[in-house]
mmCIF file of the N, C-alpha and C atoms, coordinates in Angstrom:
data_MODEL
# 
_entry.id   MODEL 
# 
loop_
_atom_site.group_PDB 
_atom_site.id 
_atom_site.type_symbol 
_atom_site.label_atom_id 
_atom_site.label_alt_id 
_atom_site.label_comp_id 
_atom_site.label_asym_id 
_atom_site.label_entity_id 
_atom_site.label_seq_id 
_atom_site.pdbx_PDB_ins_code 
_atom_site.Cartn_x 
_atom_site.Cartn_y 
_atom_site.Cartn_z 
_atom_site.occupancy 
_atom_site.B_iso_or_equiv 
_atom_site.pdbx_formal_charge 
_atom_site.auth_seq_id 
_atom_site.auth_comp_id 
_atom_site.auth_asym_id 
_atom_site.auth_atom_id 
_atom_site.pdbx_PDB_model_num 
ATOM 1   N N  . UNK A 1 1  ? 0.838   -1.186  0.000  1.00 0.00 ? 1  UNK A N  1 
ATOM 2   C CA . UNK A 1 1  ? 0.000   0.000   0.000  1.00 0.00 ? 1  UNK A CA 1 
ATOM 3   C C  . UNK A 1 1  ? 0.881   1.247   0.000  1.00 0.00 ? 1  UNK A C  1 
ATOM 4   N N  . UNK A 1 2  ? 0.559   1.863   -0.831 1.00 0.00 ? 2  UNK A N  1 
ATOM 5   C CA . UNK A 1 2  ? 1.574   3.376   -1.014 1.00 0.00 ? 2  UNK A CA 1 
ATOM 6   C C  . UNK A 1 2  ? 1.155   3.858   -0.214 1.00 0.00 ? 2  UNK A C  1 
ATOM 7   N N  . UNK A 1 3  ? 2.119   5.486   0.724  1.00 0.00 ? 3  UNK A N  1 
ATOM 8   C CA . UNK A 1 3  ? 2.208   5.985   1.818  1.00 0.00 ? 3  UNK A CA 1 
ATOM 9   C C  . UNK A 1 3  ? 1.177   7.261   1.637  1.00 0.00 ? 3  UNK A C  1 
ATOM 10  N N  . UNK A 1 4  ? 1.257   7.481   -0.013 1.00 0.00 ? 4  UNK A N  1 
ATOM 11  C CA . UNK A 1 4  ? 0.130   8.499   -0.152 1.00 0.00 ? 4  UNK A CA 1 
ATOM 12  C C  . UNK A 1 4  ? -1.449  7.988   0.604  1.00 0.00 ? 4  UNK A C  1 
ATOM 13  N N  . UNK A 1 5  ? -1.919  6.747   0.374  1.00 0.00 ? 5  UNK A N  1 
ATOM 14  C CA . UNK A 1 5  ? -3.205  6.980   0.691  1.00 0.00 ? 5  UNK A CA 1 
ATOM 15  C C  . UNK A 1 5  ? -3.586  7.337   1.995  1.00 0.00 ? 5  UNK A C  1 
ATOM 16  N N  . UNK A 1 6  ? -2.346  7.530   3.079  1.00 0.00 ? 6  UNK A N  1 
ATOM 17  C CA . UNK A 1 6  ? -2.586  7.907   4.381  1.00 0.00 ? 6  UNK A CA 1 
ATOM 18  C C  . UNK A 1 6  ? -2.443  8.973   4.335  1.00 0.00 ? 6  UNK A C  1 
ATOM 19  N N  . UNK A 1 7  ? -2.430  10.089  3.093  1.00 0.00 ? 7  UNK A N  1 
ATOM 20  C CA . UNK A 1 7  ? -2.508  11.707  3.298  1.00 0.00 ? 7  UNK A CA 1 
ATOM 21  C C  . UNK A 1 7  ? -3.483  12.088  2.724  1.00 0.00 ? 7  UNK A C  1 
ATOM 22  N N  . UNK A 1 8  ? -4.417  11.169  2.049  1.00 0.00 ? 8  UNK A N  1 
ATOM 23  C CA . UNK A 1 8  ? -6.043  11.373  1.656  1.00 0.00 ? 8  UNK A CA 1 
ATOM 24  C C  . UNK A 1 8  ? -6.748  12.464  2.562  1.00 0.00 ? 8  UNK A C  1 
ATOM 25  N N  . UNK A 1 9  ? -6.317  12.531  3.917  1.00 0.00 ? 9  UNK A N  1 
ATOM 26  C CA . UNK A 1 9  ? -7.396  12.849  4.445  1.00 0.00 ? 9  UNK A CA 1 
ATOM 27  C C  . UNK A 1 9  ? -8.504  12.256  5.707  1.00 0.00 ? 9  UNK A C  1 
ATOM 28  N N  . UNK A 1 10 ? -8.553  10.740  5.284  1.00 0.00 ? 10 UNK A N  1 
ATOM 29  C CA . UNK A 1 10 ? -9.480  9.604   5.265  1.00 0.00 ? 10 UNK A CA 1 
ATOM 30  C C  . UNK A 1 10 ? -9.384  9.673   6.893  1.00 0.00 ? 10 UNK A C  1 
ATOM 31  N N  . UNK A 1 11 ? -10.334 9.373   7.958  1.00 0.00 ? 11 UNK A N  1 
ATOM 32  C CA . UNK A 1 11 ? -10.181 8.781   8.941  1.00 0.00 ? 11 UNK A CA 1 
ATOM 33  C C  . UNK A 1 11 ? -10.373 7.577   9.135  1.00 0.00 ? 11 UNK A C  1 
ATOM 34  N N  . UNK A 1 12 ? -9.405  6.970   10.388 1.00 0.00 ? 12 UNK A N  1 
ATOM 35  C CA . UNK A 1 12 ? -9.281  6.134   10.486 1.00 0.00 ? 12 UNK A CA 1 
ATOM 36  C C  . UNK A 1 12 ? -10.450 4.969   10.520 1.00 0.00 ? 12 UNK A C  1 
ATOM 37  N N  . UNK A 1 13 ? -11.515 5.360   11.321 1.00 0.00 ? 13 UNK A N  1 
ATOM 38  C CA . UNK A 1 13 ? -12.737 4.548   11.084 1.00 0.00 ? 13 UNK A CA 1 
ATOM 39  C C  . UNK A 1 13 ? -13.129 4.188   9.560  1.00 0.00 ? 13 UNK A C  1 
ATOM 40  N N  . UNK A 1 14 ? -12.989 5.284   8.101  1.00 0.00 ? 14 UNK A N  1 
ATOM 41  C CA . UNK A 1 14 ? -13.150 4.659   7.102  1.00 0.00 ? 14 UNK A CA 1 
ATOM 42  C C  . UNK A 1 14 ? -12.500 3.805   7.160  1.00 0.00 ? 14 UNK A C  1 
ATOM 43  N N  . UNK A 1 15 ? -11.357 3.467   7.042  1.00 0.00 ? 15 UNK A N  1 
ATOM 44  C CA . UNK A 1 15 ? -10.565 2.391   6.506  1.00 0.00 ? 15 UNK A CA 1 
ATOM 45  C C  . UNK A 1 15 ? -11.307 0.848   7.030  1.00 0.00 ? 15 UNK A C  1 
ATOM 46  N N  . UNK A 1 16 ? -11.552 1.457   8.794  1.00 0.00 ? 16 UNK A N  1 
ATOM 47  C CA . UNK A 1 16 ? -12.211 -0.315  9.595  1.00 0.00 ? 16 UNK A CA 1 
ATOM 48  C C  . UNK A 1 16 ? -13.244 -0.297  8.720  1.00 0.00 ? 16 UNK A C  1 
ATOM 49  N N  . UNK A 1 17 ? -14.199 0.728   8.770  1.00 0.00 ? 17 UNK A N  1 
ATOM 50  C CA . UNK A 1 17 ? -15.690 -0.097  7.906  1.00 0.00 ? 17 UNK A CA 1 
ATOM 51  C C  . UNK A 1 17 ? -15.635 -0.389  6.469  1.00 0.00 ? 17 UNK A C  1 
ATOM 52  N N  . UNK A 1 18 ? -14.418 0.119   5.666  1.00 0.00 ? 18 UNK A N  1 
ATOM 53  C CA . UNK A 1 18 ? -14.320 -0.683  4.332  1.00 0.00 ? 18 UNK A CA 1 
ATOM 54  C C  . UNK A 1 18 ? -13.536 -1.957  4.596  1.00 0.00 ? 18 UNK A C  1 
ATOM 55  N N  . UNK A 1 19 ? -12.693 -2.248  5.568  1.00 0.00 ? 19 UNK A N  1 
ATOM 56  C CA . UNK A 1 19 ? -12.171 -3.420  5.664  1.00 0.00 ? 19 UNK A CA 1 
ATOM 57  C C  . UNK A 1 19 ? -13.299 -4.504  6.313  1.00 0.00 ? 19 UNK A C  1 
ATOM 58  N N  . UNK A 1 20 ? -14.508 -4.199  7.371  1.00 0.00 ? 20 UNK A N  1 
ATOM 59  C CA . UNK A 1 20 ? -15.623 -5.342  7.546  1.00 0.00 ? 20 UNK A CA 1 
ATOM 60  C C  . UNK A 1 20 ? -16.405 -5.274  6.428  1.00 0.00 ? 20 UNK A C  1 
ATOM 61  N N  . UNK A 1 21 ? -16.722 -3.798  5.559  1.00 0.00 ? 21 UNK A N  1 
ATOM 62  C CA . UNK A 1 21 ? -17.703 -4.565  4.161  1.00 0.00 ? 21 UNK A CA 1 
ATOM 63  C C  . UNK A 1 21 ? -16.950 -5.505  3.336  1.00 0.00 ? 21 UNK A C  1 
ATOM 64  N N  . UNK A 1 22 ? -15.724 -5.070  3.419  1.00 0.00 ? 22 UNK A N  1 
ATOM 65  C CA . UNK A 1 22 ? -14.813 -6.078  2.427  1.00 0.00 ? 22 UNK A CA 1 
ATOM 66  C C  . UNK A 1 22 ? -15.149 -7.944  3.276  1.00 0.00 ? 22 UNK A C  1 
ATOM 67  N N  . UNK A 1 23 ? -15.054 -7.774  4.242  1.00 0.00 ? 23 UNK A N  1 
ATOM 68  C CA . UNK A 1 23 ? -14.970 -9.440  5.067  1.00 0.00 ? 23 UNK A CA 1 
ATOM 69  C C  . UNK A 1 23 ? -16.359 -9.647  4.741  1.00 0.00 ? 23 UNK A C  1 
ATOM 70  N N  . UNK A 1 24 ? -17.377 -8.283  5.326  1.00 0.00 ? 24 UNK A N  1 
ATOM 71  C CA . UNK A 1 24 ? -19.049 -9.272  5.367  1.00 0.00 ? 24 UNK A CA 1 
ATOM 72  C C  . UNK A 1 24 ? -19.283 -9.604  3.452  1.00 0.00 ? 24 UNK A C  1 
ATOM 73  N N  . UNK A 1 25 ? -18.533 -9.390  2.793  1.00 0.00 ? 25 UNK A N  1 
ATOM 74  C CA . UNK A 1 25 ? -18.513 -9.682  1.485  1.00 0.00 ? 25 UNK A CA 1 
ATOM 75  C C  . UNK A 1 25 ? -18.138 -10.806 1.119  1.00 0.00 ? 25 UNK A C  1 
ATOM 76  N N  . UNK A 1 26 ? -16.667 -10.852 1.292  1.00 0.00 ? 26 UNK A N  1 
ATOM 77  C CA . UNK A 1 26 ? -16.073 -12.079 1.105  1.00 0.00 ? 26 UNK A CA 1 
ATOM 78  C C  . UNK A 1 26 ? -17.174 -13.076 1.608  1.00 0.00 ? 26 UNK A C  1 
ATOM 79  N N  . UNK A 1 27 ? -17.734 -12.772 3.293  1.00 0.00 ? 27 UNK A N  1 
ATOM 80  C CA . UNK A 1 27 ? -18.207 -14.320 4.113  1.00 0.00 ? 27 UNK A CA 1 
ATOM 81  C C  . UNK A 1 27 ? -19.655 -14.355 3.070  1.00 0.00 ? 27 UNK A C  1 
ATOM 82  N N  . UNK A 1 28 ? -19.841 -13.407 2.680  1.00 0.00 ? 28 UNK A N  1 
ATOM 83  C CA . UNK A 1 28 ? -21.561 -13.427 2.213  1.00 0.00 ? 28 UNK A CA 1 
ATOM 84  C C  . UNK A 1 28 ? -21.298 -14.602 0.525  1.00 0.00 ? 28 UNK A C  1 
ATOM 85  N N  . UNK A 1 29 ? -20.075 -14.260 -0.217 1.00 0.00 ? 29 UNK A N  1 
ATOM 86  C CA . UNK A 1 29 ? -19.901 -14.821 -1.517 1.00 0.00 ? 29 UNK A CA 1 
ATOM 87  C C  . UNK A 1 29 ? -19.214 -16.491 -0.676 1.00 0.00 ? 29 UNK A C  1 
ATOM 88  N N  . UNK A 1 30 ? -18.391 -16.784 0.502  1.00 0.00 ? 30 UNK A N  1 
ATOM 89  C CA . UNK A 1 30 ? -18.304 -17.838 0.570  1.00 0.00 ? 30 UNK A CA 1 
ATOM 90  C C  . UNK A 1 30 ? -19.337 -18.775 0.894  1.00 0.00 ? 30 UNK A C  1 
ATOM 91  N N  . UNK A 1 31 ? -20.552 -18.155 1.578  1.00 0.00 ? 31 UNK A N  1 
ATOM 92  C CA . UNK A 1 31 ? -21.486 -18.797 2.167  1.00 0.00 ? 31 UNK A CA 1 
ATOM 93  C C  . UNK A 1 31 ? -22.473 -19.259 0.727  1.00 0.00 ? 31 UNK A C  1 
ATOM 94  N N  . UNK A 1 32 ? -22.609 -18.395 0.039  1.00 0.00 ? 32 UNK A N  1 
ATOM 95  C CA . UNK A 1 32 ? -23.231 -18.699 -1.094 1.00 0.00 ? 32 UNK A CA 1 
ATOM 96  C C  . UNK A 1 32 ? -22.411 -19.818 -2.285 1.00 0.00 ? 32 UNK A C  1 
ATOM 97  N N  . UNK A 1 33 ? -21.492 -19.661 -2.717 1.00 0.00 ? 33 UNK A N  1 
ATOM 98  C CA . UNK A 1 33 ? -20.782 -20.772 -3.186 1.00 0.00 ? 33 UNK A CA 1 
ATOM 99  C C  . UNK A 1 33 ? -20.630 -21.952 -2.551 1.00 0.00 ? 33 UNK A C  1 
ATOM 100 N N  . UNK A 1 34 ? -20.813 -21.771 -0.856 1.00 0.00 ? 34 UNK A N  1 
ATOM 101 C CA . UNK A 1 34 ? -21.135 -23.536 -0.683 1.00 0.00 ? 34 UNK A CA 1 
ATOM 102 C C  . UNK A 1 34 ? -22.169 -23.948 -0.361 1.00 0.00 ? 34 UNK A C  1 
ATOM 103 N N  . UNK A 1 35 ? -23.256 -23.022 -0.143 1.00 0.00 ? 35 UNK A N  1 
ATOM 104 C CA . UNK A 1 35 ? -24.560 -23.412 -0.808 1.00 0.00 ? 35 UNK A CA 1 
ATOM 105 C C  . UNK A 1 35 ? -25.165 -23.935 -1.821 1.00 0.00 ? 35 UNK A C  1 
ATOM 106 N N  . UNK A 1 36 ? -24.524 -23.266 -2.905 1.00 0.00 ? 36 UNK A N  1 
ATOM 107 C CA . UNK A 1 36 ? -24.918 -23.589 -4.060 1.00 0.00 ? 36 UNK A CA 1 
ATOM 108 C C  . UNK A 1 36 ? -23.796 -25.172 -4.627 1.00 0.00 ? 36 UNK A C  1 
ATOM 109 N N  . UNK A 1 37 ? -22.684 -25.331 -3.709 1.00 0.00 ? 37 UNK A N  1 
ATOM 110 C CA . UNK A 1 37 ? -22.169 -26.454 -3.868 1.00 0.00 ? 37 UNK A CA 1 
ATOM 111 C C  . UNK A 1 37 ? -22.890 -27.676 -3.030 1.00 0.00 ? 37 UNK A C  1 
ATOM 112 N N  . UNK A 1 38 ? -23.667 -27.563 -2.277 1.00 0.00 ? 38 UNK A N  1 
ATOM 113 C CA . UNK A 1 38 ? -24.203 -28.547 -1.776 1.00 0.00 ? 38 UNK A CA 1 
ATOM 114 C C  . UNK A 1 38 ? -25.813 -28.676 -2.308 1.00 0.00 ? 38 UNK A C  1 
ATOM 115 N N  . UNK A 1 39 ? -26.087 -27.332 -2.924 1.00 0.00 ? 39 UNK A N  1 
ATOM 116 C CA . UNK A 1 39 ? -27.064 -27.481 -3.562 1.00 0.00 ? 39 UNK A CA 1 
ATOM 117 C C  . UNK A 1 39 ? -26.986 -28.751 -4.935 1.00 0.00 ? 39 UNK A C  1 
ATOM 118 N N  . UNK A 1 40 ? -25.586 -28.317 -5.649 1.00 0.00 ? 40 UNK A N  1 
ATOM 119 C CA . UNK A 1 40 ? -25.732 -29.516 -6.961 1.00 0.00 ? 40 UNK A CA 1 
ATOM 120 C C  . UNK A 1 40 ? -24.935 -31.000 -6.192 1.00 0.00 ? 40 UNK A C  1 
ATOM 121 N N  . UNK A 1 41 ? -24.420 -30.927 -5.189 1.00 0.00 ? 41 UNK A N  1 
ATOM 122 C CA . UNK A 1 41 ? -23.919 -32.290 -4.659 1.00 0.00 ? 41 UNK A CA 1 
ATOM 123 C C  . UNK A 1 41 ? -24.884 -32.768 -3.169 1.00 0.00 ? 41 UNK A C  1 
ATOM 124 N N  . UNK A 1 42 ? -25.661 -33.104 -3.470 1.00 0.00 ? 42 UNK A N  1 
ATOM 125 C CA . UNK A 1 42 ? -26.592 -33.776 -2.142 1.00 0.00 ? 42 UNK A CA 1 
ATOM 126 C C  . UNK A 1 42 ? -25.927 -34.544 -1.645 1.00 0.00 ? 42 UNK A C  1 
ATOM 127 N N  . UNK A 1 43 ? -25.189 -35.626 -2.023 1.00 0.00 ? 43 UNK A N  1 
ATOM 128 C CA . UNK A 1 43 ? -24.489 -36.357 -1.191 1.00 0.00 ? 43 UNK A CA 1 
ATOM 129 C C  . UNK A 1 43 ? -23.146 -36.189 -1.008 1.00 0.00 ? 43 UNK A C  1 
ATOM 130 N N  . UNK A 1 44 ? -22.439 -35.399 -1.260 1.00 0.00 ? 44 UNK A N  1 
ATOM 131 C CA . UNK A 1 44 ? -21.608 -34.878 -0.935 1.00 0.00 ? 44 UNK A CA 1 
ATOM 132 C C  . UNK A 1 44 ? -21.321 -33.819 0.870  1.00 0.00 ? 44 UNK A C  1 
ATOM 133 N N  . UNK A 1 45 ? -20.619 -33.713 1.385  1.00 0.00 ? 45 UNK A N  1 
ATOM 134 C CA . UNK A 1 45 ? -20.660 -32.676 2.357  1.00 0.00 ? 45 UNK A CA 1 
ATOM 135 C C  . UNK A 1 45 ? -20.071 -31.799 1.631  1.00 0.00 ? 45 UNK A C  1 
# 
């Protein structure tokens, strides 16, 4: 990460709540891909 984006301006709280939308994202697309993987494999875990 270049040193500029810490002279944006930005406070520090932006950075935490784009880093949990980034996670509740990620967990929201993993939860759905193994849904939908157990959706086409029933007998599978």
């Amino acid at each position: 990460m270049p040193f500029e984006l810490a002279q944006t301006g930005l406070p520090v709280s932006t950075y935490i709540v784009l880093g949990l939308v980034v996670l509740l994202v990620g967990a929201a697309l993993f939860i759905v891909a193994r849904a939908l993987r157990r959706h086409n494999k029933n007998n599978q875990f």
